[in-house]
Structures are given as C-alpha cells and as structure tokens.
C-alpha positions as CSV (number, residue, x, y, z in Angstrom):
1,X,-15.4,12.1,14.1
2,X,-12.5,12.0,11.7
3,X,-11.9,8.4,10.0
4,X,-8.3,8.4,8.4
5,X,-7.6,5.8,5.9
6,X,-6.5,2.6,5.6
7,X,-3.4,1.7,4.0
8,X,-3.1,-1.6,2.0
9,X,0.2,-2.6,1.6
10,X,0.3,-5.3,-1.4
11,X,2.1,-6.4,-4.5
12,X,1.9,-9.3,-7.1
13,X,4.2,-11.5,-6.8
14,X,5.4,-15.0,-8.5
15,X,6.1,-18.3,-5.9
16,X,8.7,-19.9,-8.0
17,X,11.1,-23.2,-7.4
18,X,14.4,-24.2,-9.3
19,X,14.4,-28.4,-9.7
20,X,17.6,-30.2,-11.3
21,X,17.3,-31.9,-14.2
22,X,19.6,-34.7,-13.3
23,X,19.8,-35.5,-10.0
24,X,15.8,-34.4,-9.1
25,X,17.4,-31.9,-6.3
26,X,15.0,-28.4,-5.4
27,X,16.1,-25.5,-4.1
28,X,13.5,-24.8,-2.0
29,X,10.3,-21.7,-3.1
30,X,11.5,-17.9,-3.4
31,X,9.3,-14.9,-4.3
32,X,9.4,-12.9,-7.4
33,X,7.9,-9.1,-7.9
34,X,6.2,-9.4,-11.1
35,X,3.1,-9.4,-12.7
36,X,4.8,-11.1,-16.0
37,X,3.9,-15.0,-16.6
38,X,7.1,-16.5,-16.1
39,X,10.1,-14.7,-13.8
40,X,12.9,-13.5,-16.0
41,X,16.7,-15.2,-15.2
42,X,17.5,-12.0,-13.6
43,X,14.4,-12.0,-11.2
44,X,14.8,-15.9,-10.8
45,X,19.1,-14.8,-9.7
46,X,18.2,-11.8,-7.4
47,X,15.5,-13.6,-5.6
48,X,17.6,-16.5,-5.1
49,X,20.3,-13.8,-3.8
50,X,18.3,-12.6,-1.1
51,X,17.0,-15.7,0.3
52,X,19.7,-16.3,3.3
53,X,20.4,-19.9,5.2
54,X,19.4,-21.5,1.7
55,X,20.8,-23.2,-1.0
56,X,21.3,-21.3,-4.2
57,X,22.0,-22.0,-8.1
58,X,25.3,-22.0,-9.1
59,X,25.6,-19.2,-12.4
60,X,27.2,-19.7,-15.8
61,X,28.9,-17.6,-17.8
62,X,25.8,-18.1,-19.7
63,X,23.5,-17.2,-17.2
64,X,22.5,-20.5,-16.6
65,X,21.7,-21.9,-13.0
66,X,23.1,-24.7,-12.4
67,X,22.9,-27.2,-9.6
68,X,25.1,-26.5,-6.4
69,X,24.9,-30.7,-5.3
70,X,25.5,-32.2,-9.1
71,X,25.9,-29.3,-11.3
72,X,23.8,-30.3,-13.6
73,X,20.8,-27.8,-15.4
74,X,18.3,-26.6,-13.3
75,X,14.5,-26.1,-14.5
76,X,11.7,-23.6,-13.0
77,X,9.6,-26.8,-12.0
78,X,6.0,-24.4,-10.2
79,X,4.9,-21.0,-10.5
80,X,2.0,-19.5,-9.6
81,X,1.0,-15.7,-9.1
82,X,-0.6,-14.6,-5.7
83,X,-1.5,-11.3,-4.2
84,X,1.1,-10.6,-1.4
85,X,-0.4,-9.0,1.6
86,X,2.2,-7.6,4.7
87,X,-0.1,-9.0,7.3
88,X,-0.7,-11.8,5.5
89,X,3.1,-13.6,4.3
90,X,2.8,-17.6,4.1
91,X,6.2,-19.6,5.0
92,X,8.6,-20.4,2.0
93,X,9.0,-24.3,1.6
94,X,12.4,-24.9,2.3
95,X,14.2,-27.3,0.1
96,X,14.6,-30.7,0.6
C-alpha cells in the first residue's frame, strides 16, 4: 500500500478594518498576507483593491486613505493575525 502525502495549503495572514475618524464609518474586514504586526499602507491599499462589491478608501497624494462617505482620515481600528487554511476561510464582515 502506497500512502501519498497530504498537502496543507496555509498562510498567515492579518484580518484588518479601516474606521473614520470623523464620521465613525467602517469599511468593512479585508485580509492581509503578512506575518508583520501591523499591515503596511501598501498591503492595507492592495487588499482593499481586491475586495469587489465593497466600499474602498479614497487615496491621497500622500498615501493617506481617506473616507469615501465624509472624507475625513481613516484609522486601522482591529487586527489580529490568524492561520488561513483553504478548507477552512471564515466570511469577511461586510461594512456597515
């Protein structure tokens, strides 16, 4: 009897949401590929990117998200690391 193995497809990845400073507005939970502590602007802009039927941050010049309802500053509110597994994906909390 041959036994082949198993593969495990996983990754670390960051649950992050944007929240506006003035008007309280979120834009709903996107994942980030990264082991780091906090998700660069870069990772925060490409994941927001390729989240379709969603809100997304308006960008400065600056780099800075703003909000697409007010357009006032936006603020990474959560984050929280988790161990992504394919059979395994949990719903992203829309925004409100």
């Amino acid at each position: 009897m041959t036994v082949s193995p198993v593969e495990v497809s996983h990754y670390m990845a960051l649950r992050a949401e944007l929240y506006c400073y003035f008007c309280g507005h979120g834009l709903g939970e996107v994942l980030v590929p990264t082991s780091a502590r906090r998700p660069t602007v870069e990772q925060l802009r490409t994941a927001y990117d390729n989240v379709r039927g969603r809100e997304a941050p308006v960008w400065n010049d600056g780099d800075q998200p703003l909000c697409p309802r007010c357009g006032g500053q936006l603020f990474l509110e959560r984050f929280e690391h988790e161990v992504i597994r394919a059979n395994e994906r949990r719903t992203l909390k829309r925004a409100s």
